[in-house]
TIVO-147557 format. One record per residue (C-alpha): residue number from 1; x, y, z; residue in one letter. Coordinates in Angstrom, 1 decimal. Each point is the difference from the previous one (the first is absolute). Example, Ala and Ser with C-alpha at 12.3 -4.5 7.8 and 13.67 -1.06 7.14 Angstrom:
2
  pos      xx      yy      zz  code
    1    12.3    -4.5     7.8     a
    2     1.4     3.4    -0.7     s
//
This chain:
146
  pos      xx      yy      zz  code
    1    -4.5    42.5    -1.7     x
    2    -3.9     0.7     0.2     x
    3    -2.4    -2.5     0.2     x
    4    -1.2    -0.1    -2.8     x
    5     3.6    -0.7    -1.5     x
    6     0.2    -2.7     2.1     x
    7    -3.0    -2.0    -0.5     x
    8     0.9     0.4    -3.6     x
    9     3.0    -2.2     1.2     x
   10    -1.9    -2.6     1.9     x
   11    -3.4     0.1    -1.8     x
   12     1.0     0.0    -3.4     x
   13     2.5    -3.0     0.2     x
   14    -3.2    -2.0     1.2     x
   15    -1.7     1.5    -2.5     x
   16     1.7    -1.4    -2.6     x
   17     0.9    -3.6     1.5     x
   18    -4.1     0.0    -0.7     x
   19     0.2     0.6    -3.5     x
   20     2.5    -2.0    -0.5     x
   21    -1.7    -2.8     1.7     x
   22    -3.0     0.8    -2.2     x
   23     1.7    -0.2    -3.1     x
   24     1.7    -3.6     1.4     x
   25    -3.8    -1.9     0.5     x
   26    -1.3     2.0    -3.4     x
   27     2.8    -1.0    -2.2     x
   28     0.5    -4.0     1.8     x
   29    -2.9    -1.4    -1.8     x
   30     0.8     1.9    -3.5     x
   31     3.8    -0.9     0.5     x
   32    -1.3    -3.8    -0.6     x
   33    -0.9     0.8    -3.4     x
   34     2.7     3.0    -0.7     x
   35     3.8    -1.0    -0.5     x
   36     1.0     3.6     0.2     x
   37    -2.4     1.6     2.8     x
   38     1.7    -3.3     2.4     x
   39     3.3     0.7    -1.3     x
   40    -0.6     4.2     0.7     x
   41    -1.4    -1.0     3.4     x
   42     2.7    -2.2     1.1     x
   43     2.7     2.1    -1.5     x
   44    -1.9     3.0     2.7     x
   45    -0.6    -2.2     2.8     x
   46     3.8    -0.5    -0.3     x
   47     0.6     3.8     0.9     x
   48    -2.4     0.1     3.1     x
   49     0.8    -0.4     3.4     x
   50     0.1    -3.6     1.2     x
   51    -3.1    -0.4     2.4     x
   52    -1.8    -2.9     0.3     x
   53    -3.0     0.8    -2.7     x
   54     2.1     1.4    -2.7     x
   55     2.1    -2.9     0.6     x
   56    -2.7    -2.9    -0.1     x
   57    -1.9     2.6    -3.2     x
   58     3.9    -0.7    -1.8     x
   59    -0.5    -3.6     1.0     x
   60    -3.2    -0.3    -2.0     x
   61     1.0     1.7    -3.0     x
   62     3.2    -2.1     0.1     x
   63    -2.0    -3.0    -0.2     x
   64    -2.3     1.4    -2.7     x
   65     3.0     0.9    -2.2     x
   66     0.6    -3.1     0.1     x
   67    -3.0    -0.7    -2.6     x
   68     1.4     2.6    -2.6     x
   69     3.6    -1.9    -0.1     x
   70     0.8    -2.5    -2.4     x
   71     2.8    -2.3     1.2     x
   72    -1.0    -2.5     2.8     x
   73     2.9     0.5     1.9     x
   74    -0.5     3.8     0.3     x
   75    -3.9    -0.2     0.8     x
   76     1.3    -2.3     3.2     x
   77     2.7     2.3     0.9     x
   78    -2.2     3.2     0.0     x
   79    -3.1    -2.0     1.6     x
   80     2.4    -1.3     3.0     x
   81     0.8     3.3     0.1     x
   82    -3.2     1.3     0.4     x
   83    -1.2    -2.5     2.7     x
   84     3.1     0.6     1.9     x
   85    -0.5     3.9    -0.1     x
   86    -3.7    -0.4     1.0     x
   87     0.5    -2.6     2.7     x
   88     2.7     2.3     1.6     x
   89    -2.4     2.6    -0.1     x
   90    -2.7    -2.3     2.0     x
   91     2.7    -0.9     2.2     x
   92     0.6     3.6     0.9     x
   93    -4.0     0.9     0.9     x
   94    -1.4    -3.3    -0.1     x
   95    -3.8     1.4     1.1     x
   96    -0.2     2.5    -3.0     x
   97    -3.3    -0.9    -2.1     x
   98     1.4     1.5    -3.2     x
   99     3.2    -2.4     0.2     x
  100    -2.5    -3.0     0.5     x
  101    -1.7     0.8    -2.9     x
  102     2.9     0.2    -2.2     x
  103     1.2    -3.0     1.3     x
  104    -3.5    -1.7    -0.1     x
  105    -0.2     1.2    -4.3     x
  106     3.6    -1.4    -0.6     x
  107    -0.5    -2.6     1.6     x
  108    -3.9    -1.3    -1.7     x
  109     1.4     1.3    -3.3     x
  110     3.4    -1.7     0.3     x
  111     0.3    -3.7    -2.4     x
  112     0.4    -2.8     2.8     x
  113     3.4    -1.5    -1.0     x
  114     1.4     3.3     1.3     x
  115    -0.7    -1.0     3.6     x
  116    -1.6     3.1     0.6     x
  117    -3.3    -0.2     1.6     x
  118     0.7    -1.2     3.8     x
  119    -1.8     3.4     1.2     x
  120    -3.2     0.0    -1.6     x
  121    -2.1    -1.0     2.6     x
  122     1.7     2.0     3.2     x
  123    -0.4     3.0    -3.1     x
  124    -3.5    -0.2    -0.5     x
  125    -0.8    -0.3     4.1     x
  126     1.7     3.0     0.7     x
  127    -1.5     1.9    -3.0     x
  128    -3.6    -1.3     0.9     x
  129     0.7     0.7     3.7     x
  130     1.2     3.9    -0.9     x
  131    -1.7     0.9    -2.9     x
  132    -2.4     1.7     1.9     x
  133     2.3     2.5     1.6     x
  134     1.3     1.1    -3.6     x
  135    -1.2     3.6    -0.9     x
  136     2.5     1.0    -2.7     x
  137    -2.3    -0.1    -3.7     x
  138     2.8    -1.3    -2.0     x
  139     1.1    -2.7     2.3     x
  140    -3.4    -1.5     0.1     x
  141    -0.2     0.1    -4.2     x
  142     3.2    -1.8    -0.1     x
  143    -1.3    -2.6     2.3     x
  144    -3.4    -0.4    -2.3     x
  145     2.1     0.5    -3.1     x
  146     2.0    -3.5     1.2     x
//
């Protein structure tokens, strides 16, 4: 195997967790508004790899879906859901930024009487602490965009 062949094999998996990842922060605001763009992007995010940011990116558009259901029984289910999927995610790399901020938007965004909102403030530190170390473009739209 040549080189070329095999940075093919280790550069283009990155590669593509990238545009993935792109396509997660583009599509998280729109998916508030869009039943079927959250429903296509958690059906997807069901098919990737578990690591902790796809995980905690399913947790957020679990909790979203939960606007575009009707029954109040199944908007609590898939929100617990969601909050369980992106705490577990937080647990797992508790210093990643992006995490925060998906927590910190749930969480600000969230109706009170669902007892989710216990991380605002240690959310918003970490971001305003970090914030300057963040390079990526689309990250730093998402972050405006909230």
């Amino acid at each position: 195997m040549g080189l070329t062949t095999s940075c093919l094999f280790v550069c283009l998996p990155i590669w593509l967790f990238a545009q993935n990842i792109e396509n997660y922060r583009k599509n998280y605001i729109a998916a508030v508004e869009d039943k079927n763009l959250c429903q296509k992007m958690i059906q997807y995010l069901d098919l990737e790899p578990i690591e902790p940011l796809t995980k905690g990116y399913k947790g957020v558009y679990q909790t979203v879906w939960a606007n575009h259901v009707m029954s109040p029984i199944a908007k609590w289910n898939t929100f617990n859901k969601g909050k369980i999927n992106l705490e577990q995610a937080i647990v797992q790399d508790n210093q990643n930024i992006e995490l925060r901020i998906l927590r910190y938007s749930v969480q600000t965004n969230a109706p009170k009487f669902l007892g989710y909102y216990k991380n605002v403030v240690e959310d918003a530190n970490l971001i305003k602490q970090k914030k300057h170390t963040i390079k990526d473009a689309s990250l730093l739209n998402l972050i405006k965009s909230l």
